[in-house]
C-alpha positions as CSV (number, residue, x, y, z in Angstrom):
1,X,-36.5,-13.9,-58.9
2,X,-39.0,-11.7,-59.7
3,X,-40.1,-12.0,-63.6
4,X,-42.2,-8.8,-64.2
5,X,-40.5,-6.4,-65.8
6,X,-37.1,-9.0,-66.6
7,X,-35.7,-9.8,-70.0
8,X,-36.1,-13.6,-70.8
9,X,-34.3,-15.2,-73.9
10,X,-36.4,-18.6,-74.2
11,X,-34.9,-20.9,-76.9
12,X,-37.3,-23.4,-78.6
13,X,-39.9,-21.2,-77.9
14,X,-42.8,-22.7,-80.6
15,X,-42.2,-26.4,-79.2
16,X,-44.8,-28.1,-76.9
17,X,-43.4,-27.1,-73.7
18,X,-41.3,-24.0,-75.5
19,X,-44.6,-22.6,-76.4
20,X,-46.2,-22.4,-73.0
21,X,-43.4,-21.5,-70.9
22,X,-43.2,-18.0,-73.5
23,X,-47.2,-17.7,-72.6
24,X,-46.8,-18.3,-68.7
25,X,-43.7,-16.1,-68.8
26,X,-46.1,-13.2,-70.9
27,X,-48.2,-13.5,-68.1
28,X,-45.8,-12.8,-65.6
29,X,-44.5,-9.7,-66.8
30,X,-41.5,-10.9,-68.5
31,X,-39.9,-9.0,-71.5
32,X,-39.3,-11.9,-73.7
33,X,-37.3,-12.5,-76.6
34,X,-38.1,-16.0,-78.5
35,X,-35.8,-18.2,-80.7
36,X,-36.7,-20.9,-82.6
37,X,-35.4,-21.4,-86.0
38,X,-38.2,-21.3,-88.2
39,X,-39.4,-18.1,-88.7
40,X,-42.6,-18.1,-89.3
41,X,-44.2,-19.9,-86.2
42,X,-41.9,-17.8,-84.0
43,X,-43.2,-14.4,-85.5
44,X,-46.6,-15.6,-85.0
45,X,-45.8,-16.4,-81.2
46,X,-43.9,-13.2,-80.7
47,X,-46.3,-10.7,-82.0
48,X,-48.9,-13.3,-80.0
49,X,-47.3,-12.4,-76.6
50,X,-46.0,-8.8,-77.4
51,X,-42.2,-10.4,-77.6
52,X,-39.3,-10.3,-80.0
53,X,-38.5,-12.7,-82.4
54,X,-35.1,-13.8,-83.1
55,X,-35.0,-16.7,-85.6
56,X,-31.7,-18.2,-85.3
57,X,-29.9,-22.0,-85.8
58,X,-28.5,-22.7,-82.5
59,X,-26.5,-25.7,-83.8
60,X,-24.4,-22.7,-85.5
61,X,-22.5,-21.3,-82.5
62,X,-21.1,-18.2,-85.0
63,X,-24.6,-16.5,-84.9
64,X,-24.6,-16.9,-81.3
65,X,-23.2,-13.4,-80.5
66,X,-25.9,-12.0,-83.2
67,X,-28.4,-13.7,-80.9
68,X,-27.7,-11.9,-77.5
69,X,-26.6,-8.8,-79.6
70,X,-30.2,-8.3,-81.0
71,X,-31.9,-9.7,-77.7
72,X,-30.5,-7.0,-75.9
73,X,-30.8,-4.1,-78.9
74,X,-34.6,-5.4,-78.0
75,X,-35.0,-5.5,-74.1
76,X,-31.5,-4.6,-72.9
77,X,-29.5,-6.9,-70.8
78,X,-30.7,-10.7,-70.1
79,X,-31.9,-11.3,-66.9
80,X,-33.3,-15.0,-67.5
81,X,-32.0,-17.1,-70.0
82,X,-34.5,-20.1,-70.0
83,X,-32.4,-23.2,-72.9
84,X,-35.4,-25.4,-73.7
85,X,-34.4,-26.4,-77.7
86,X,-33.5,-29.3,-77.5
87,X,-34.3,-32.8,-80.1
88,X,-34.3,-36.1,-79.8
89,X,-32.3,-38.9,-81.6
90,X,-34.1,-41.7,-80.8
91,X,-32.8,-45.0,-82.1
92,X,-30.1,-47.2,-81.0
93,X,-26.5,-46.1,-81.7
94,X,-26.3,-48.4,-84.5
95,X,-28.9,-47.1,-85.9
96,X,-28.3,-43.2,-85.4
97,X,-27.8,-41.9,-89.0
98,X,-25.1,-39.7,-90.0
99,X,-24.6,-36.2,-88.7
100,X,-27.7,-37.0,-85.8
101,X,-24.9,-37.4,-83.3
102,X,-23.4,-34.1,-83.9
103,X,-26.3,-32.4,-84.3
104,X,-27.9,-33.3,-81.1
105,X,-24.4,-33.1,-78.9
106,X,-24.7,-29.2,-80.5
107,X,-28.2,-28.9,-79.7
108,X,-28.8,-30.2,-76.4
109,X,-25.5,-29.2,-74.9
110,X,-23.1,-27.2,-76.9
111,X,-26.0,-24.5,-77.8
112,X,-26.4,-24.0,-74.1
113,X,-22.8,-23.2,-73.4
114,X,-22.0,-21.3,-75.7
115,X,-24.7,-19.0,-75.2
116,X,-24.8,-18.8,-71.2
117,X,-20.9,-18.1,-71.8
118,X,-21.6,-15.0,-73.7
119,X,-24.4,-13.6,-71.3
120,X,-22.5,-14.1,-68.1
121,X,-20.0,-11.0,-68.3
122,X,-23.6,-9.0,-68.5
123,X,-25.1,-11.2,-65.2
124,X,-21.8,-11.2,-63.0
125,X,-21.6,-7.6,-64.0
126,X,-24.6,-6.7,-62.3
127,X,-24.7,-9.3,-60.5
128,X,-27.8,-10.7,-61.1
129,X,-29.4,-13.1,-63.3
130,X,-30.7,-16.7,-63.8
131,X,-29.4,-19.9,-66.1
132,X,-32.1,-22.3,-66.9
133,X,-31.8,-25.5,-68.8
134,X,-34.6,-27.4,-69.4
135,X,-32.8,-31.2,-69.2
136,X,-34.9,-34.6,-68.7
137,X,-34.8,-37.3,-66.4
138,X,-32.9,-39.3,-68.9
139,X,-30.1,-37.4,-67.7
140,X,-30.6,-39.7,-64.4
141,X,-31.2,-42.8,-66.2
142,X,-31.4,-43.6,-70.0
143,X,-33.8,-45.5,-71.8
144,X,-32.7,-47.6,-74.3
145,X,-33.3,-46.3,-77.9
146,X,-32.4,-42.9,-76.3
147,X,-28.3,-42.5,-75.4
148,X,-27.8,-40.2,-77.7
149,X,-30.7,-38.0,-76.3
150,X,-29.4,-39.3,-72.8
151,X,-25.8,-38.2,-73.1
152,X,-26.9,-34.4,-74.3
153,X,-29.0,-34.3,-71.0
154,X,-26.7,-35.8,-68.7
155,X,-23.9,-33.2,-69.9
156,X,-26.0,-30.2,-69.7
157,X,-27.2,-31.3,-66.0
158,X,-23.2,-31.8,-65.1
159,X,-22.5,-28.3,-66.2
160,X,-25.1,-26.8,-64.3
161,X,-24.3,-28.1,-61.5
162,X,-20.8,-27.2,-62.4
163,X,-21.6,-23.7,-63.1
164,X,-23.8,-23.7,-59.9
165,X,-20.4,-24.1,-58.2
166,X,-18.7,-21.4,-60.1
167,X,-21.3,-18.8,-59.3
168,X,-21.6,-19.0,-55.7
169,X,-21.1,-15.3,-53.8
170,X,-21.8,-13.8,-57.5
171,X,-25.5,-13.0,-57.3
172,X,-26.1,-15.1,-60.0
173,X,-27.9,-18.4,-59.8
174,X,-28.9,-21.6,-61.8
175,X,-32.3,-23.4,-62.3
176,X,-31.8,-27.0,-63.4
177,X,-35.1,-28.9,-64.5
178,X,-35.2,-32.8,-65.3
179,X,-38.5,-33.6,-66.5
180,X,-40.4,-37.0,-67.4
181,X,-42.1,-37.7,-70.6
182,X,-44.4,-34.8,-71.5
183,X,-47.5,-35.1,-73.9
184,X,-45.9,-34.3,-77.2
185,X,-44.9,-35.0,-81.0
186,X,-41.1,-35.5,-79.3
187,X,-43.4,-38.5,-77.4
188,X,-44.7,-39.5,-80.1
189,X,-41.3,-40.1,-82.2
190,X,-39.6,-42.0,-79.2
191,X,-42.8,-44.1,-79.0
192,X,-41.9,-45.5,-82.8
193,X,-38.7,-47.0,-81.3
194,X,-39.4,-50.4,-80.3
195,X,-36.7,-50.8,-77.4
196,X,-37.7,-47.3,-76.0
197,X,-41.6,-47.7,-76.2
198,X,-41.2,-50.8,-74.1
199,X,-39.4,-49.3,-71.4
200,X,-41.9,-46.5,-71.1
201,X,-44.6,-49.0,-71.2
202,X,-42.7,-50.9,-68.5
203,X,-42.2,-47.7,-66.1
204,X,-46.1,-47.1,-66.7
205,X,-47.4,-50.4,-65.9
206,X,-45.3,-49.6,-62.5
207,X,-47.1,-46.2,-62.1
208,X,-43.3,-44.5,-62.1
209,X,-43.2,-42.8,-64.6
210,X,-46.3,-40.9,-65.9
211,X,-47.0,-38.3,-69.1
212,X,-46.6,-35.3,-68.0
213,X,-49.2,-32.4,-69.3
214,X,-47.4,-29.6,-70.9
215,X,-49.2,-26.4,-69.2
216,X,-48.2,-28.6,-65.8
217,X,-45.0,-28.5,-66.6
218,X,-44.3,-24.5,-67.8
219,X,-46.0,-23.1,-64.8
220,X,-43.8,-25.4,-62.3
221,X,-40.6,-24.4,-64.4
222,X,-41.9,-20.8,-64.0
223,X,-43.0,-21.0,-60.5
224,X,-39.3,-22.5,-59.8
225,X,-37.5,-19.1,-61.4
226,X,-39.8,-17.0,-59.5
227,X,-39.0,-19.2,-56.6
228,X,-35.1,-19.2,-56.7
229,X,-35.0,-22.8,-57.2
230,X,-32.2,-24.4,-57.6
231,X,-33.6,-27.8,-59.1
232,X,-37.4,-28.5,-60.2
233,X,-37.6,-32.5,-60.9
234,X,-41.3,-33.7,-62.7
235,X,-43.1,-35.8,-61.6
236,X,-42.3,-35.5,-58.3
237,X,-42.3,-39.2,-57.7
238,X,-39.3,-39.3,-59.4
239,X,-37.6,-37.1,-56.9
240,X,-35.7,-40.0,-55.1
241,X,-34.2,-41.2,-58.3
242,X,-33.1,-37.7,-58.4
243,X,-31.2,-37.2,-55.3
244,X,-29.7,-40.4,-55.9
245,X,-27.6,-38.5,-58.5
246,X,-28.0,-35.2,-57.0
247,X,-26.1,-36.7,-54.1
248,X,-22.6,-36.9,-54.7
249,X,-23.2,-33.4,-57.0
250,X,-24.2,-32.1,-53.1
251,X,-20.8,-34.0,-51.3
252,X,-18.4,-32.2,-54.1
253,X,-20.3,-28.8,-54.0
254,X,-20.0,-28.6,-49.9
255,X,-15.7,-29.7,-50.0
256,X,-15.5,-27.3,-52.8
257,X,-17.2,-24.5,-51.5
258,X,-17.4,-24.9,-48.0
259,X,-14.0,-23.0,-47.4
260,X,-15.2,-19.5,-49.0
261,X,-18.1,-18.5,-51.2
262,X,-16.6,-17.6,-54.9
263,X,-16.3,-14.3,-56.1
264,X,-16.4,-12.9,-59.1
265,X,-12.3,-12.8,-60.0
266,X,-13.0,-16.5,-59.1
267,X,-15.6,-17.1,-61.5
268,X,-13.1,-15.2,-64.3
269,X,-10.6,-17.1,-63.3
């Protein structure tokens, strides 16, 4: 998909990777609209790279529709929208306090949903468009010190693949990205977790798993939108452990689709 000239609605957009996928995207052309939800940083990106601001608390799915309403009063219909806010609970379950779980399932997953629910009547319309969602590798297999974060992931991969399925014959296409651990405060924080910090250490020690560079990581996503992509998986080592899972997604998609590509009374359907 061609990004010069296409409206992208990044979310987290003033995070470590959030930060340089809205600078690669700037550089490709894209008309951007940013959301984050403190304002400050955000406006300071936006007027940065010539996009719009949109300061908004995704974890409150009521201000959705405000969202897309005044991403589109600024660059007209989505073309791209790119979920990378995302945070992490890191601790044990027993040690999760209260209101992290909710907060993360509403994040990591429910933000997404809601929101690619309300631009798709705009995408199949025209039929065109891209859904992006930034998920992790924990999706594939959780650390310890990390379900919580793990179980977010896994559910936003499942419903992109799901959705892949559903959007099949409509012109309108999904992106799904599972990345490894990226050079980051997020790193950082799941470092302080004992159980966690020893299972990276582990997957280091057995070259497997390796930190990821942040500018490394917004140009692939980038390049894999341009592209038309369906899946981007960093590092690329990892890519077996991926198609391990991606496997039976594949078995499921071909008996489900094989028959007749969906259309779009399908997709309302």
């Amino acid at each position: 998909m061609r990004l010069s000239g296409s409206h992208v609605l990044l979310t987290g957009a003033t995070g470590t990777i959030g930060s340089r996928l809205a600078a690669e995207l700037a550089l490709r052309g894209a008309r951007l609209t940013l959301v984050a939800r403190r304002p400050g940083p955000l406006e300071a990106l936006a007027a940065r790279l010539g996009g719009a601001a949109v300061p908004t608390d995704l974890t409150d799915t009521r201000g959705l529709p405000d969202l897309v309403a005044a991403a589109e009063a600024h660059h007209g219909p989505v073309d791209v929208l790119l979920h990378n806010a995302a945070v992490e609970t890191v601790g044990t379950l027993s040690e999760v306090r209260d209101g992290e779980v909710a907060d993360a399932v509403a994040l990591n997953l429910g933000a997404p949903l809601e929101l690619t629910r309300l631009v798709l009547p705009s995408m199949l319309a025209r039929r065109q468009g891209c859904v992006v969602g930034v998920s992790s590798l924990a999706a594939l297999a959780t650390f310890p010190g990390l379900s919580v974060y793990g179980a977010t992931k896994a559910g936003l991969s499942a419903a992109l693949a799901g959705l892949r399925i559903e959007l099949r014959g409509t012109g309108v296409r999904t992106t799904t990205v599972e990345i490894g651990p990226v050079a980051s405060e997020m790193m950082e924080r799941i470092g302080s977790q004992p159980l966690a910090a020893a299972a990276f250490a582990r997957a280091r020690s057995l070259r497997v798993l390796p930190v990821l560079d942040a500018d490394a990581v917004a140009l692939a996503v980038v390049d894999a939108v341009e592209g038309d992509r369906p899946r981007l998986t960093l590092p690329r080592r990892a890519a077996p452990l991926a198609s391990l899972t991606e496997a039976p997604r594949a078995v499921v998609r071909v008996a489900l689709t094989g028959l007749r590509p969906a259309t779009r009374d399908a997709v309302r359907a």
